[in-house]
VEXGU-538246 format. One line per field, with one value per residue (C-alpha): residue number from 1; residue in one letter; z, x, y. Coordinates in Angstrom, 2 decimals, padded with zeros to 5 digits. Layout:
num = NUM	...
residu = a	...
pz = Z	...
px = X	...
py = Y	...
***
This chain:
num = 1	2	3	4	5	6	7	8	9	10	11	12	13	14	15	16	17	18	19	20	21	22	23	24	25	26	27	28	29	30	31	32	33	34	35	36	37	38	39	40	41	42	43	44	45	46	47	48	49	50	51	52	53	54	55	56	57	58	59	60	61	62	63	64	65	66	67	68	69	70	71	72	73	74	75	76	77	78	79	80	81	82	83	84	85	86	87	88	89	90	91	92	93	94	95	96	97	98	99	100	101	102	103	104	105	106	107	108	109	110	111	112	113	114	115	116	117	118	119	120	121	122	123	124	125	126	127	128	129	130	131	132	133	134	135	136	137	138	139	140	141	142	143	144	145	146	147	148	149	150	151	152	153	154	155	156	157	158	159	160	161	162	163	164	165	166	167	168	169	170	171	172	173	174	175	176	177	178	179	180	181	182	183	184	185	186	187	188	189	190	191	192	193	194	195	196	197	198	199	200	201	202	203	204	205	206	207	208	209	210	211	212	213	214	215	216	217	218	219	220	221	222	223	224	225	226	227	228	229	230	231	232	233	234	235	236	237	238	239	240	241	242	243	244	245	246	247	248	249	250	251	252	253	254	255	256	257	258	259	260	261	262	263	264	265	266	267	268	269	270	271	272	273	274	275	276	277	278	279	280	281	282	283	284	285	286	287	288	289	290	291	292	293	294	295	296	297	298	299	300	301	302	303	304	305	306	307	308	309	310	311	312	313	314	315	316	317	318	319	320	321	322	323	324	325	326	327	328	329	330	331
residu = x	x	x	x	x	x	x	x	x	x	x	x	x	x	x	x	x	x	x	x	x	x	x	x	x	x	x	x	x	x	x	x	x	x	x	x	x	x	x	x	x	x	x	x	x	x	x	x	x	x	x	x	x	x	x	x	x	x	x	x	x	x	x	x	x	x	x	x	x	x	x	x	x	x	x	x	x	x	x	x	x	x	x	x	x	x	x	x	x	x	x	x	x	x	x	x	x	x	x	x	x	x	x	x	x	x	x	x	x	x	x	x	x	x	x	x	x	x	x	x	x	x	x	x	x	x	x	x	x	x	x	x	x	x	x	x	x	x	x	x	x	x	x	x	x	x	x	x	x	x	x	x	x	x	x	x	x	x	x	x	x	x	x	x	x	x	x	x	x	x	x	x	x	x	x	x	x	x	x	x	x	x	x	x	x	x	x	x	x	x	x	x	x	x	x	x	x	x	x	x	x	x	x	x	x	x	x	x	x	x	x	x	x	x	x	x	x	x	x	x	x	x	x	x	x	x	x	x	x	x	x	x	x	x	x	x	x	x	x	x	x	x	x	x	x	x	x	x	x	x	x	x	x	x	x	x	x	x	x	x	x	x	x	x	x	x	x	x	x	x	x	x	x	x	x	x	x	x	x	x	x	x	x	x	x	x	x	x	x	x	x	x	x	x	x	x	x	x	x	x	x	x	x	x	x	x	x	x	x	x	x	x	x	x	x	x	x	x	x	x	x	x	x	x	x	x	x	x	x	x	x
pz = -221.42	-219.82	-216.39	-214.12	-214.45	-213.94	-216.37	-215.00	-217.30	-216.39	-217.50	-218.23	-219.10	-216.88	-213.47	-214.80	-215.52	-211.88	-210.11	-212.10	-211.53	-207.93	-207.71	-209.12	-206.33	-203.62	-203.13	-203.73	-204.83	-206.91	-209.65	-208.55	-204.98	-208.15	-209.47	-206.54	-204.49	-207.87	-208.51	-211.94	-212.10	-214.75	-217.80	-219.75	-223.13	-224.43	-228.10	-229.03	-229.39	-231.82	-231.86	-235.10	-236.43	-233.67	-230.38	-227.29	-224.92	-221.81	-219.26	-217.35	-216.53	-218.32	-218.95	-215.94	-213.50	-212.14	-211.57	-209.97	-207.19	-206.84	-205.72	-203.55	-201.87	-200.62	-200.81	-204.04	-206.11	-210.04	-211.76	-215.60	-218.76	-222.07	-225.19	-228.21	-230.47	-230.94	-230.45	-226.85	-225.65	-226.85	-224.89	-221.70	-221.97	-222.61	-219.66	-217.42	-219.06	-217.69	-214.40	-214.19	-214.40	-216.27	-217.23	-218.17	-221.40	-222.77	-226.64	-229.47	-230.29	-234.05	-234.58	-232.28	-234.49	-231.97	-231.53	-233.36	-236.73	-234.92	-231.82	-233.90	-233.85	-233.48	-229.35	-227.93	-224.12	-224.15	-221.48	-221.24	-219.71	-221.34	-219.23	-221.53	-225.21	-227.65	-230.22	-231.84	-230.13	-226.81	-224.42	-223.90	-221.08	-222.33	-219.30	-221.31	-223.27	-221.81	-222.88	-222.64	-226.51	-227.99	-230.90	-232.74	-232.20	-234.99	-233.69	-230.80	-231.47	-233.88	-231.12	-228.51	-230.83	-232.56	-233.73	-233.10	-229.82	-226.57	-228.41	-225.82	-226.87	-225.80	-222.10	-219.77	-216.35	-213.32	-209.73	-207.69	-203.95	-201.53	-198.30	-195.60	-195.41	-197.69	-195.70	-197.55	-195.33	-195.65	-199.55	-200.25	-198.33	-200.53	-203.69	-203.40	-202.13	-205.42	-207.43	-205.83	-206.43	-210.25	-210.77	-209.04	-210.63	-211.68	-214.73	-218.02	-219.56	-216.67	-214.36	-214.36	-215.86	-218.97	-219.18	-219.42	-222.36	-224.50	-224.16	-225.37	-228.92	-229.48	-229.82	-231.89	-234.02	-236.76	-237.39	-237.35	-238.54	-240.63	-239.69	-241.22	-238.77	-235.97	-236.45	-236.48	-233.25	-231.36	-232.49	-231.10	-227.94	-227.45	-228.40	-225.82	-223.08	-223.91	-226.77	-225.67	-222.57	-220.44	-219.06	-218.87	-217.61	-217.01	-215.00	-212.68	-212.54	-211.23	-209.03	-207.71	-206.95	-205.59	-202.70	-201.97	-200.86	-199.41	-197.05	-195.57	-194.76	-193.74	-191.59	-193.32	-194.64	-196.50	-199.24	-199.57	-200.24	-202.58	-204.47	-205.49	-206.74	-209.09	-210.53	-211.26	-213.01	-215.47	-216.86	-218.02	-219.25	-221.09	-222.14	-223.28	-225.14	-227.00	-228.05	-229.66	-231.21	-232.98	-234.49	-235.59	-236.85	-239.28	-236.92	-234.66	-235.67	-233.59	-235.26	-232.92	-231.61	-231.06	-228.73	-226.69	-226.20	-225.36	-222.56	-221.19	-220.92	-219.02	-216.92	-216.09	-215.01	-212.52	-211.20	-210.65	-209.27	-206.84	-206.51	-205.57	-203.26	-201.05	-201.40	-200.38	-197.35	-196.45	-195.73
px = 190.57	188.93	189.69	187.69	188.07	186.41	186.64	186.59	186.90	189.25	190.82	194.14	195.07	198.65	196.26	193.54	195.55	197.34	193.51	192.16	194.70	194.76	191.13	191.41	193.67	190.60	192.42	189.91	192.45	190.89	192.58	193.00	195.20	197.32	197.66	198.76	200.91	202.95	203.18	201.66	201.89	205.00	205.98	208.77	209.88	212.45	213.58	216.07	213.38	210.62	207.45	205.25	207.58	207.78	209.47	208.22	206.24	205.13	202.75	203.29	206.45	207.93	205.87	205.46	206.88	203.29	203.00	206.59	206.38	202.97	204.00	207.53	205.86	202.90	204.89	204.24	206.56	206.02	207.34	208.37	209.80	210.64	211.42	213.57	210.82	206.73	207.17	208.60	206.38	203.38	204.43	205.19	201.40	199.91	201.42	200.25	196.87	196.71	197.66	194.61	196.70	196.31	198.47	199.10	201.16	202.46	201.65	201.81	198.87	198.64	197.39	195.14	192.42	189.67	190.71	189.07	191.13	191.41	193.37	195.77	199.16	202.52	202.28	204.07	203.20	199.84	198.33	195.91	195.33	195.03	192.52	192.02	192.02	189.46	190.65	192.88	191.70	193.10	190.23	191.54	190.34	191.54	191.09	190.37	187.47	183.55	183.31	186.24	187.47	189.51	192.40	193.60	197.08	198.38	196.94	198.13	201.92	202.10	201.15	203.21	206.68	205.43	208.51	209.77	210.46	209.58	209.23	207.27	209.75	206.62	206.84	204.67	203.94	201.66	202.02	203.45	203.28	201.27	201.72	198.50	197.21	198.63	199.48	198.65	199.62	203.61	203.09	200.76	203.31	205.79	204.11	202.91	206.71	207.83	205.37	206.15	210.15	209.35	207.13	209.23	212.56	214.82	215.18	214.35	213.02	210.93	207.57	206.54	209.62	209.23	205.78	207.36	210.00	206.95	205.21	208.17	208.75	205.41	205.90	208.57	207.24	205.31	208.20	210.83	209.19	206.61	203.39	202.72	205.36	204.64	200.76	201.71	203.62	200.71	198.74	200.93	200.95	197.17	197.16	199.71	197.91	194.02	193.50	196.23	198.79	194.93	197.78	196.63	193.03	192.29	195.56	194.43	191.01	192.43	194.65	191.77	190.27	193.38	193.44	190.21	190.51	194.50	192.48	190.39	193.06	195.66	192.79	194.18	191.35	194.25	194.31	190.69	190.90	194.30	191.71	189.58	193.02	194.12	190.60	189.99	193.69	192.58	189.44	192.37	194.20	190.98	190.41	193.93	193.65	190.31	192.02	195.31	193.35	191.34	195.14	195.76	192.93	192.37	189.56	191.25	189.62	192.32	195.30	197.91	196.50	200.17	200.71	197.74	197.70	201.37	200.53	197.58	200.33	202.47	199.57	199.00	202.44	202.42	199.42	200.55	203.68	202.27	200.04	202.78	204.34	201.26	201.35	204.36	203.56	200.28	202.31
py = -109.74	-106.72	-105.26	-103.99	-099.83	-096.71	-094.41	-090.75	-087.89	-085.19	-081.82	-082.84	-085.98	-086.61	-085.74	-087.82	-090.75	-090.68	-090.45	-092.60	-095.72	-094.67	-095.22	-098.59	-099.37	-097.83	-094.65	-091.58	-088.88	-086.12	-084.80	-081.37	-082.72	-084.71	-081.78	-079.53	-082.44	-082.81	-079.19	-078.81	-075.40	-074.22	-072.14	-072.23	-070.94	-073.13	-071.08	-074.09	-076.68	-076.71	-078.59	-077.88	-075.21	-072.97	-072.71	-074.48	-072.86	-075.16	-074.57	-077.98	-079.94	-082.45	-085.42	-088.25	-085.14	-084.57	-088.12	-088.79	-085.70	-087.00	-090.48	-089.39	-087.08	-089.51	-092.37	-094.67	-096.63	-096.21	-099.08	-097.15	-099.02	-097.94	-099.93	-100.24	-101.87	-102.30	-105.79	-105.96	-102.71	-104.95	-108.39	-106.16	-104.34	-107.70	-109.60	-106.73	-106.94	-110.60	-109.79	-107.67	-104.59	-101.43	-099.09	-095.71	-094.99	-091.96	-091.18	-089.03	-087.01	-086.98	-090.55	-090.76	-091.87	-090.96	-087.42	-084.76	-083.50	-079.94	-081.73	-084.24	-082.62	-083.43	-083.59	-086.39	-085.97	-087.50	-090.26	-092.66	-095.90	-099.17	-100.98	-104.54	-105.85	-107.85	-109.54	-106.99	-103.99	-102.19	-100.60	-097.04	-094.91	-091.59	-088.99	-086.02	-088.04	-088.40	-092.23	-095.09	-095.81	-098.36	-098.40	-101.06	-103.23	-100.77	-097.56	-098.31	-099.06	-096.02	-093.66	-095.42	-094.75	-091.59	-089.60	-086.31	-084.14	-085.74	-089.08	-091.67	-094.58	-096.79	-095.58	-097.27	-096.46	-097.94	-097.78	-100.96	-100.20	-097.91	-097.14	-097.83	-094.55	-091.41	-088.76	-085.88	-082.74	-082.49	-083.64	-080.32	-077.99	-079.64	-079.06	-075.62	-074.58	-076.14	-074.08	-070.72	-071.76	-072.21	-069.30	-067.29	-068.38	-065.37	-066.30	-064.97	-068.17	-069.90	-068.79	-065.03	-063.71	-066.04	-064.92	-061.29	-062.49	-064.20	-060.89	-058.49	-061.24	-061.33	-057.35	-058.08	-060.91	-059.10	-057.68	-059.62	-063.09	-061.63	-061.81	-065.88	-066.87	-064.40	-066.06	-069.40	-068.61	-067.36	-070.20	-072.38	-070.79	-070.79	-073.94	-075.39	-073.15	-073.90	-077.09	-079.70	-078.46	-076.82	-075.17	-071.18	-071.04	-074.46	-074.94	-071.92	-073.82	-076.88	-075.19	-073.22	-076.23	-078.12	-074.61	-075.28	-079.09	-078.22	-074.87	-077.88	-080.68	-078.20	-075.69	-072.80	-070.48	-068.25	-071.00	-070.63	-066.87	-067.85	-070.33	-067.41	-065.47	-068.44	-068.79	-065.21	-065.48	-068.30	-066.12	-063.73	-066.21	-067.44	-063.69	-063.55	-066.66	-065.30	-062.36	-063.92	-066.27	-063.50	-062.25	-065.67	-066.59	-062.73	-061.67	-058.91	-055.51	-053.93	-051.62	-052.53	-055.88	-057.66	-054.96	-054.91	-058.90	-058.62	-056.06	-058.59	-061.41	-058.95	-057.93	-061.62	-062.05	-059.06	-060.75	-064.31	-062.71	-061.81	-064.28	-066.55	-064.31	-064.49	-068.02	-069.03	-066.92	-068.11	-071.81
***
């Protein structure tokens, strides 16, 4: 039982997913135009919730929000379902398996047995698609992998009801209806008015201004965690931005990319000059990134280097600031 599928690798695996089933259904979507039309574009601290020990600190929405904007605004219908046992979640991937169907799941990261032992954490916002099975082994097309893989009946069911935050509860996801053409101009305006709203949001704990409240603790952390803790923190933030969440530089990347393709459709050659912005913003996030990990990792020469990657993050903020202000005006 094997369908059919192209397997496309992409930078992030929600975007991937959503292009990649699209394109099984003969609509060419890129992933950066996923991306932008579902407004991808977030941070949020969230000091209540941990994940690995430390507080949560997301660069992307919730998981399955890309995918939902995506599909209002151009007008799909997701069909979604999400179980109370292995044994159900299995019977409903199988008899969409025989229909020729696949499917994109969300999963835990730490099980993933094809995942390098560097990226297996406890991360349970992952996606793939499921795109057949031999014997007692699922074909995976995993977005964020070169090659399609596969995982067993086990694998599989331990990732799909991994434990802990943002448990996946077996959630499985594929789109159901499509209009004749998508209609892509009103659903980019859309999007990119719901990232400047986010980023923009005055509020201490979301967009720019959460940027600016990560930057004053992580002054503060050495201090007042000890610096184990306060390392273990920043670890965990370069980790969500760069290794799984792609969310500082290689967000800024995508969204580059997603301006470039919206400049053409819409005729507006501000977005083109915007795409440069974004993408010159993600190399300082990547510089940012290199630096903390340094701290983390014992390899920061500098005396006061909490400080100085603190002020970069606030820099960064002041820049997509106003960033966002130009883009909300150039639509």
């Amino acid at each position: 039982m094997k369908i059919n599928f192209a397997h496309h690798q992409s930078a992030h695996c929600e975007n991937g997913v959503v292009s990649n089933l699209l394109k099984h259904k003969g609509y060419q979507v890129s992933e950066p135009m996923v991306f932008g039309i579902g407004s991808g574009l977030f941070f949020v601290y969230i000091p209540f919730l941990k994940v690995n020990y430390a507080p949560v600190i997301s660069f992307r929405p919730m998981p399955g929000i890309i995918f939902k904007r995506f599909a209002n605004r151009v007008g799909i219908k997701i069909k979604r379902f999400k179980f109370q046992n292995e044994k159900k979640a299995e019977k409903a991937l199988e008899l969409e398996l025989k229909r020729n169907n696949p499917v994109g799941l969300q999963v835990g990261v730490y099980n993933l047995t094809y995942f390098p032992d560097e990226y297996r954490f406890h991360f349970n916002a992952h996606n793939l698609v499921v795109y057949g099975k031999e014997k007692d082994t699922y074909l995976i097309s995993d977005p964020v992998m070169e090659t399609t893989t596969t995982l067993t009946k086990k694998e599989l069911n331990r990732v799909r009801f991994a434990k802990g935050a943002m448990s996946p509860k077996g959630h499985m996801y594929y789109p159901i209806d499509f209009p004749k053409e998508l209609k892509l101009e009103k659903a980019i305006v859309k999007g990119i008015k719901t990232v400047c709203r986010d980023m923009l949001a005055p509020v201490p704990y979301v967009g720019v201004r959460g940027m600016r409240t990560i930057a004053k603790l992580i002054r503060k952390w050495p201090k007042k965690k000890g610096v184990k803790i306060a390392n273990h923190y920043l670890g965990q933030l370069v980790r969500m931005q760069e290794e799984i969440g792609t969310g500082g530089g290689g967000f800024r990347f995508i969204y580059g990319a997603f301006l470039q393709e919206a400049s053409v459709i819409l005729n507006n050659t501000k977005l083109k000059e915007l795409s440069i912005e974004i993408t010159e913003i993600g190399d300082l996030w990547r510089d940012f990134a290199v630096d903390a990990s340094r701290i983390y990792k014992n390899r920061s020469v500098e005396l006061d280097a909490y400080n100085k990657v603190a002020d970069k993050l606030m820099e960064l903020s002041y820049k997509e600031e106003e960033f966002y202000k130009k883009l909300k005006k150039s639509i």
